[in-house]
C-alpha positions as CSV (number, residue, x, y, z in Angstrom):
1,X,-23.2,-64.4,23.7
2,X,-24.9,-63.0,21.1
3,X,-28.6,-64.5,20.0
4,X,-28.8,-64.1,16.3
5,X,-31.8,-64.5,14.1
6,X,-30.4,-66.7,11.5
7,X,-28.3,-68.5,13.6
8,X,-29.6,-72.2,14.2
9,X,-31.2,-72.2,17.7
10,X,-30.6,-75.4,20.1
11,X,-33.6,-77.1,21.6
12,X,-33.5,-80.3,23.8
13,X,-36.2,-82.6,24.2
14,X,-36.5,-84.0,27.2
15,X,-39.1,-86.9,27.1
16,X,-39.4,-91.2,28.4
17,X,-42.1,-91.3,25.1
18,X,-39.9,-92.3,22.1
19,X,-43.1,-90.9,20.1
20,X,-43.1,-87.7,21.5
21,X,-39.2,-87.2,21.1
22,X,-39.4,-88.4,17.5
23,X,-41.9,-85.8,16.9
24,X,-41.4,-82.7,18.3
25,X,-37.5,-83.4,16.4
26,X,-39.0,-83.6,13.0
27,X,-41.4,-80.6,13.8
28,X,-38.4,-78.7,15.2
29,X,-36.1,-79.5,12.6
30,X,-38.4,-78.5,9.7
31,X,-38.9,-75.2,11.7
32,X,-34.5,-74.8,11.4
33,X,-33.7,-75.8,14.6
34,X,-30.9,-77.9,15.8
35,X,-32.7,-80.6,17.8
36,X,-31.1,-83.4,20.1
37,X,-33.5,-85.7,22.4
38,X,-33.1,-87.9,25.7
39,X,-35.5,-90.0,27.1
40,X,-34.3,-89.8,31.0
41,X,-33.4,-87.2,33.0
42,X,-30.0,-88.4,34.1
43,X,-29.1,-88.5,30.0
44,X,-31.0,-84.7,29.4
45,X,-28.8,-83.5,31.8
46,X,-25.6,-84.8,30.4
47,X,-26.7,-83.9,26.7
48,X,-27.6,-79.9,28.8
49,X,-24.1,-79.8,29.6
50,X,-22.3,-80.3,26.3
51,X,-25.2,-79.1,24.1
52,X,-26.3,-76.0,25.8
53,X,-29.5,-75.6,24.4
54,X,-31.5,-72.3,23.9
55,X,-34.6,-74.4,25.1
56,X,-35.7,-77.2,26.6
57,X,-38.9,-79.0,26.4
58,X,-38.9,-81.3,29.6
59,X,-41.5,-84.2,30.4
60,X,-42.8,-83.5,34.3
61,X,-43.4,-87.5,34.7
62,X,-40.4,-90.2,33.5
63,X,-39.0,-92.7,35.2
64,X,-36.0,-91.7,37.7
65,X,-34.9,-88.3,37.9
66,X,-38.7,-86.0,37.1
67,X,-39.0,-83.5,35.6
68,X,-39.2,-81.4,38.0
69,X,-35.7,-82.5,39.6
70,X,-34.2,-81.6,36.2
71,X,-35.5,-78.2,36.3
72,X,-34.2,-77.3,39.5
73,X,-30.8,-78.9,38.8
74,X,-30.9,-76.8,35.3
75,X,-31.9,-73.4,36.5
76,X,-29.5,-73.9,39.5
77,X,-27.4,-73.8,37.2
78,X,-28.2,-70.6,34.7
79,X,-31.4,-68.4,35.0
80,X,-31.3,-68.0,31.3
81,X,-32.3,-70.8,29.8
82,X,-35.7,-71.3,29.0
83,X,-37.6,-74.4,30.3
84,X,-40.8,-75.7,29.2
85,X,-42.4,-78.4,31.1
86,X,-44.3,-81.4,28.9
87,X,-47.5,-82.6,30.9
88,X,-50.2,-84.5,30.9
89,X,-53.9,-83.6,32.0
90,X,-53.8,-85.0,35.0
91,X,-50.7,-83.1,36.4
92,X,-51.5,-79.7,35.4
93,X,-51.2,-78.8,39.5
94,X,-47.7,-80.4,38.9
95,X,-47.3,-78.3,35.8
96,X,-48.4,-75.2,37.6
97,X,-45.8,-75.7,40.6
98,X,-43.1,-76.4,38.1
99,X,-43.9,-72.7,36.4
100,X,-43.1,-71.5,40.2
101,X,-40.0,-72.9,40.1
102,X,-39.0,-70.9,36.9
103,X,-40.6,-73.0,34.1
104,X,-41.7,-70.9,31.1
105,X,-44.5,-72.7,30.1
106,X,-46.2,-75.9,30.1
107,X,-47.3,-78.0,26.8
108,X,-50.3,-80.7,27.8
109,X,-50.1,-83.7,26.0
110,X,-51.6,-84.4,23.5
111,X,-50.6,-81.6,21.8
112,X,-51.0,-80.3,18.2
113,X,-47.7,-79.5,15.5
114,X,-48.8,-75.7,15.6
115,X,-49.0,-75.5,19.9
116,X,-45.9,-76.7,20.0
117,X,-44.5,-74.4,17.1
118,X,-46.3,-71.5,18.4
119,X,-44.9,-72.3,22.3
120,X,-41.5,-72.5,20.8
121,X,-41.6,-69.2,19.0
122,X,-42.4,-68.1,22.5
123,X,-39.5,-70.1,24.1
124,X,-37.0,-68.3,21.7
125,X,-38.4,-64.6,22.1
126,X,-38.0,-65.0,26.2
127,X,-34.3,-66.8,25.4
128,X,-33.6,-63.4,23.5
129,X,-35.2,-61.2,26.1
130,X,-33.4,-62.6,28.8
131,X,-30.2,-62.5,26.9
132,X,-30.9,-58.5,25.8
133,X,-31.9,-58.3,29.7
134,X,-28.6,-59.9,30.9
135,X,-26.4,-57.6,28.6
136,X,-28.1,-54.7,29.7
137,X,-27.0,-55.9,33.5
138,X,-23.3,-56.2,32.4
139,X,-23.3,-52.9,30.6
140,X,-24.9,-51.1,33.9
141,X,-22.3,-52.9,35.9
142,X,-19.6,-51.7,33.3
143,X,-20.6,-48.5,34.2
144,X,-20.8,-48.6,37.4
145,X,-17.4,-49.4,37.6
146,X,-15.8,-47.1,35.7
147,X,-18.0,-44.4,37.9
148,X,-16.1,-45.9,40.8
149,X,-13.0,-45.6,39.4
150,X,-13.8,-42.0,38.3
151,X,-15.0,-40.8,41.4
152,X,-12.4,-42.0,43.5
153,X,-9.0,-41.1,41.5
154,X,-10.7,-38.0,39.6
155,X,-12.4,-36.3,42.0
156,X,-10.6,-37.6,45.3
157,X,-7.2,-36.8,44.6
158,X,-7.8,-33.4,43.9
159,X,-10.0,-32.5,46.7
160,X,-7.5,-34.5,49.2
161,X,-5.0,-32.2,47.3
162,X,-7.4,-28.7,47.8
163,X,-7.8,-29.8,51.3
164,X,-4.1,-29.9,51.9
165,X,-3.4,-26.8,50.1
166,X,-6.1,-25.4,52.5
167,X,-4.6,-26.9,55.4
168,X,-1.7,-24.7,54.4
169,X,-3.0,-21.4,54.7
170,X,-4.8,-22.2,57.5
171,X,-1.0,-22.8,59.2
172,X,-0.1,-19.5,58.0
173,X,3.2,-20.8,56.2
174,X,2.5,-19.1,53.4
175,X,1.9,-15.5,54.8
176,X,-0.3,-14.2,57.5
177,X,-3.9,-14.5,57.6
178,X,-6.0,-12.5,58.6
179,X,-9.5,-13.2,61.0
180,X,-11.6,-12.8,58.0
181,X,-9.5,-15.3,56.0
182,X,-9.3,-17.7,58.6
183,X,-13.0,-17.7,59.1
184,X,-13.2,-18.5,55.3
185,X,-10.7,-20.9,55.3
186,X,-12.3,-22.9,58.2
187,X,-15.7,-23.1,56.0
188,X,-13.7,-24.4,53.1
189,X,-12.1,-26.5,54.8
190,X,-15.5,-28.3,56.6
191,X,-17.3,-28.3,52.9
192,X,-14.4,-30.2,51.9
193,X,-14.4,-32.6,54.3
194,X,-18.0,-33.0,53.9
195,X,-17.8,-33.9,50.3
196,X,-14.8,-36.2,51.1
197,X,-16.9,-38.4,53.6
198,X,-19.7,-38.4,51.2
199,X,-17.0,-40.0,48.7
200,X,-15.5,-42.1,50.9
201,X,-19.4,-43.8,51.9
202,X,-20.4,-44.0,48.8
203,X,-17.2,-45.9,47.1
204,X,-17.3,-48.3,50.5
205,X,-21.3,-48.6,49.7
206,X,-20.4,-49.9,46.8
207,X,-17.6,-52.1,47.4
208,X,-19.0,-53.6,50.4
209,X,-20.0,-57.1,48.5
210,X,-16.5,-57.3,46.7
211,X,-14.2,-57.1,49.9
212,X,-16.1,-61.0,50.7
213,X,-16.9,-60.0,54.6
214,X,-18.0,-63.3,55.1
215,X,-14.5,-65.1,54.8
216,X,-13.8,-63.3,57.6
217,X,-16.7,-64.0,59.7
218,X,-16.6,-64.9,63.3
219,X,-18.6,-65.2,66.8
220,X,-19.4,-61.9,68.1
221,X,-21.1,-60.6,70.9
222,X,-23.4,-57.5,70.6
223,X,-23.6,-56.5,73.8
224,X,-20.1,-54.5,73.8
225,X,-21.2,-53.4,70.1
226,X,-23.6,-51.3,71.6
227,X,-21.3,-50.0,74.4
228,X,-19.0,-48.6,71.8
229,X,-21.2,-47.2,69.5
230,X,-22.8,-45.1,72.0
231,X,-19.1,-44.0,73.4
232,X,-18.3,-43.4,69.4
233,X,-21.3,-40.7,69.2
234,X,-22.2,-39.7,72.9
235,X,-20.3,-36.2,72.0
236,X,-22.9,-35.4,69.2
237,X,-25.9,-36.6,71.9
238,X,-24.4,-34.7,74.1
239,X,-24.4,-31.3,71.7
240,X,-27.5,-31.6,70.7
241,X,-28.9,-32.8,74.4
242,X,-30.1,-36.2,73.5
243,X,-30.7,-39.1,76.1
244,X,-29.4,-42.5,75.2
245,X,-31.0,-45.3,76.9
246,X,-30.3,-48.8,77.3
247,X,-33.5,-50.5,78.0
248,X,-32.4,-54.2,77.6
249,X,-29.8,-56.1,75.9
250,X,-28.6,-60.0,77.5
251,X,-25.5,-60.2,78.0
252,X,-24.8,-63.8,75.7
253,X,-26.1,-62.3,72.4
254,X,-24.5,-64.0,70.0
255,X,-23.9,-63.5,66.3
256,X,-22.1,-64.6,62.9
257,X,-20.1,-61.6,61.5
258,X,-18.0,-58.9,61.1
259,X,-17.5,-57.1,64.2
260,X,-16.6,-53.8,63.0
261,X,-19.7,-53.6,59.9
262,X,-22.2,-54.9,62.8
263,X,-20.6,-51.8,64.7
264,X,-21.2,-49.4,62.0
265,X,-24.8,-50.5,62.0
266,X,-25.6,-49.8,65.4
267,X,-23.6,-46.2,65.1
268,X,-25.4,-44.9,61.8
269,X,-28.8,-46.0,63.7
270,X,-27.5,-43.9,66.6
271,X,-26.4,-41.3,64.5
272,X,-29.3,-40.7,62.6
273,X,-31.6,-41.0,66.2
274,X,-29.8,-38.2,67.2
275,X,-29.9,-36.3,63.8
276,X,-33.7,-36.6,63.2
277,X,-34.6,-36.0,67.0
278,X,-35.8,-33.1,68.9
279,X,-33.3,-31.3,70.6
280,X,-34.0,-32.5,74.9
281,X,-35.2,-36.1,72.7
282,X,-34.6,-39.4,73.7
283,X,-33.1,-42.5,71.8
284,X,-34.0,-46.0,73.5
285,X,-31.9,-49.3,72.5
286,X,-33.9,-52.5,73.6
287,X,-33.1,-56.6,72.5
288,X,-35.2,-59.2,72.0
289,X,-35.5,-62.3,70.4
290,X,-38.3,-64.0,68.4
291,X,-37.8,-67.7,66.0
292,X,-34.0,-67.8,66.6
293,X,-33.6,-63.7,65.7
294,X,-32.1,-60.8,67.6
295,X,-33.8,-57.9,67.4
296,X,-32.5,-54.5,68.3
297,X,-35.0,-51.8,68.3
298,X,-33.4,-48.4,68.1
299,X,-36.5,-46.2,69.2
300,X,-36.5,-42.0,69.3
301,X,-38.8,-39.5,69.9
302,X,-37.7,-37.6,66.8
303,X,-39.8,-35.9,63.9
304,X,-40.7,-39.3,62.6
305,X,-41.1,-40.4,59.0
306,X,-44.2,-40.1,56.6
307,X,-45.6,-43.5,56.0
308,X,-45.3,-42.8,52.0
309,X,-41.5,-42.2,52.6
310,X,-40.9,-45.4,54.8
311,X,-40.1,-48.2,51.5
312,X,-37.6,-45.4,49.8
313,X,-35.7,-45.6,52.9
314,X,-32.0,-47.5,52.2
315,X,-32.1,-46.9,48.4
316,X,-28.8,-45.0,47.1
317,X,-28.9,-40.9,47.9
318,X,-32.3,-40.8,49.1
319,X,-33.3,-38.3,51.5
320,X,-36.3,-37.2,52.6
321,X,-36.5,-33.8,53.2
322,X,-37.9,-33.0,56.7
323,X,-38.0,-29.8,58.4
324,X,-36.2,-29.5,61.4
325,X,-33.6,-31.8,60.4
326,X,-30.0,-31.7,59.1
327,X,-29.5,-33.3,55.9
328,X,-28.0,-36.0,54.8
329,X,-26.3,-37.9,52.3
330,X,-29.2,-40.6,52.1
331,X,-26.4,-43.2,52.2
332,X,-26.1,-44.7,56.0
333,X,-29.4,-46.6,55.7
334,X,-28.3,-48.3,52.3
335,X,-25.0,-49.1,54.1
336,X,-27.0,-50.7,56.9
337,X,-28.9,-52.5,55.1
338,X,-26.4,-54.2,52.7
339,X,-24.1,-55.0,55.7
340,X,-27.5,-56.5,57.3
341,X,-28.2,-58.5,54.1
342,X,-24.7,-60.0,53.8
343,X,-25.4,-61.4,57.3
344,X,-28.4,-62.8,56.5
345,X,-30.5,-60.4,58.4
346,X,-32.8,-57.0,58.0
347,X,-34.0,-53.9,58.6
348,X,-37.3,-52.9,59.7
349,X,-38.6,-49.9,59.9
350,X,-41.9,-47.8,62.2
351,X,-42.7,-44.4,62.5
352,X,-45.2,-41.9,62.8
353,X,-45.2,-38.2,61.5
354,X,-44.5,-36.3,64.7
355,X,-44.0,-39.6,67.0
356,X,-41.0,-40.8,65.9
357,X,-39.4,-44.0,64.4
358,X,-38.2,-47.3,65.3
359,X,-35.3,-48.9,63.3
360,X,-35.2,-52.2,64.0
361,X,-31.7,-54.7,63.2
362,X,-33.0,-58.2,62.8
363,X,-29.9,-60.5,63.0
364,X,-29.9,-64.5,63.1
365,X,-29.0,-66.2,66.3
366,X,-25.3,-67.8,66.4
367,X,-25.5,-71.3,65.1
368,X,-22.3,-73.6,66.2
369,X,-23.0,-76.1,63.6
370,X,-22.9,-74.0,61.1
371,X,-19.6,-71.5,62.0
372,X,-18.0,-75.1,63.0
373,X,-18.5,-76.9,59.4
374,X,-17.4,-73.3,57.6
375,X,-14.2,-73.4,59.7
376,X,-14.1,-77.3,59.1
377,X,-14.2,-76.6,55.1
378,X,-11.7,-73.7,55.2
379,X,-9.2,-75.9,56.8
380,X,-9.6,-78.5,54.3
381,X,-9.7,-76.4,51.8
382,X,-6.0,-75.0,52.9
383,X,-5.1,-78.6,53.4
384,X,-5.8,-78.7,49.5
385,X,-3.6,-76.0,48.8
């Protein structure tokens, strides 16, 4: 949709007052505007729907649905429009908790043919704005997937292709190698495979909210999580001399998900325990639970974190830069904490320069009303079909 100067723009009014709706039309209409009015809620709804106004002047207090209840139902509906709430003097605390809940603006009765002239003017420059704001969106998102597309069919397939050919001479097939060459090879080969895995998590980063995980969401227990993420990565604990220590998980903790993303959780937190620790360190796994929350606190005794550094943490390709540590691809906490947020849940984050960190997964308790009504609803909806 584009928003055009000389176009006409639609404005409802919203209003019980049969004065107030005659007016602000003739004022509205003299200014160029297509006006149309209701004088309930239940009809400024309807007239919403076919009429799709630009703006909407609505009056906080009329009989049956308020004005308040047509906001919500409106804005529920598309963040763009622009709402303006019509008040009196003595609701201006009504007025004020209506702006809260995504009103624009509020016009206090009685009110002059230039305030409500000016406050439309206004109305119509945040309708544009949001408009110029929500085709900016698209056009990143555009982008963002033709960079998707780009990265994995033009630079994947020729590095998976590289890699083979490397593979190849490794094998010796096509003539012998020599120690030197192999020792070459062997470097080639780990940089490729390096820049393959940092493909491969950033294109699954960023396709994690269209594969729709939560279809597929079922009761899982966390407990042998834990078990086999520490059996996944014991090897690199082991290498670099790290303890792993299970302080205290129950047995019956119970979640809402996907088994293997949860999984993936728990191992990056491991993984990067073991990466930003002290060689002879420790990493400590302890559960509890606090207002119908799991909490798993994955504590090491690594370098720790500078406090500064501690928001970044999670945002695409971040890294901070710590001495003493390997580096990384500043991708595993952003994966953790979109798989978290899909599951309704979080990541905190402690640390102390030199005293090292505590990542903490905050995941909602298993509720058997809930999983049982989204199972209930799937089968009808199948029924349907």
């Amino acid at each position: 949709m584009i928003f055009m100067e000389k176009e006409k723009q639609k404005i409802l009014v919203i209003d019980d007052e049969e004065v107030i709706c005659d007016a602000c039309s003739q004022i509205l209409k003299q200014e160029g505007h297509n006006v149309q009015i209701a004088q309930d809620g239940d009809a400024g709804l309807e007239c919403y729907s076919t009429f799709h106004p630009d703006v909407i002047f609505v009056d906080l207090k009329m009989p049956g649905i308020s004005g308040l209840e047509v906001l919500e139902k409106i804005r529920a509906q598309d963040k763009n429009v622009v709402v303006v709430i019509i008040t009196g003097y003595a609701t201006i605390d009504s007025a004020v908790e209506s702006m809260q809940k995504g009103a624009f603006d509020f016009l206090p009765k009685p009110f002059s043919q230039e305030e409500l002239i000016i406050l439309t003017r206004r109305a119509l420059q945040r309708k544009r704005e949001n408009l110029e704001c929500q085709r900016l969106i698209q056009e990143k998102e555009h982008m963002r997937q033709n960079f998707i597309s780009l990265v994995s069919h033009e630079l994947r397939t020729p590095m998976v292709a590289v890699m083979q050919y490397v593979e190849l001479l490794l094998s010796g097939v096509p003539g012998e190698v020599t120690e030197r060459q192999s020792e070459i090879y062997g470097r080639m080969k780990i940089r490729l495979n390096e820049l393959l895995k940092l493909i491969d998590r950033w294109l699954r980063l960023s396709r994690i909210e269209e594969l729709k995980i939560k279809e597929g969401f079922s009761k899982v227990s966390l407990r042998p999580l834990v078990d086999e993420a520490i059996d996944m990565i014991k090897s690199q604990a082991r290498d670099k001399d790290i303890t792993i220590a299970v302080e205290h998980i129950a047995d019956d903790c119970v979640v809402t998900g996907d088994r293997d993303m949860i999984k993936e959780v728990f191992m990056n937190l491991l993984t990067n325990g073991i990466k930003y620790n002290r060689t002879g360190g420790t990493v400590k796994i302890r559960e509890r639970e606090q207002d119908g929350y799991y909490i798993f606190d994955f504590s090491d005794s690594g370098i720790g974190i500078p406090r500064s550094e501690i928001e970044k943490l999670g945002k695409e390709f971040y890294r901070i830069h710590t001495e003493g540590a390997a580096a990384g691809s500043g991708l595993g906490l952003a994966i953790v904490k979109k798989i978290l947020d899909i599951h309704g849940g979080r990541l905190e984050i402690q640390s102390q320069k030199q005293k090292g960190s505590t990542f903490s997964v905050v995941l909602p308790e298993y509720d058997k009303e809930v999983q049982d009504q989204g199972e209930k609803d799937e089968k009808n909806e199948n029924t349907d079909h």
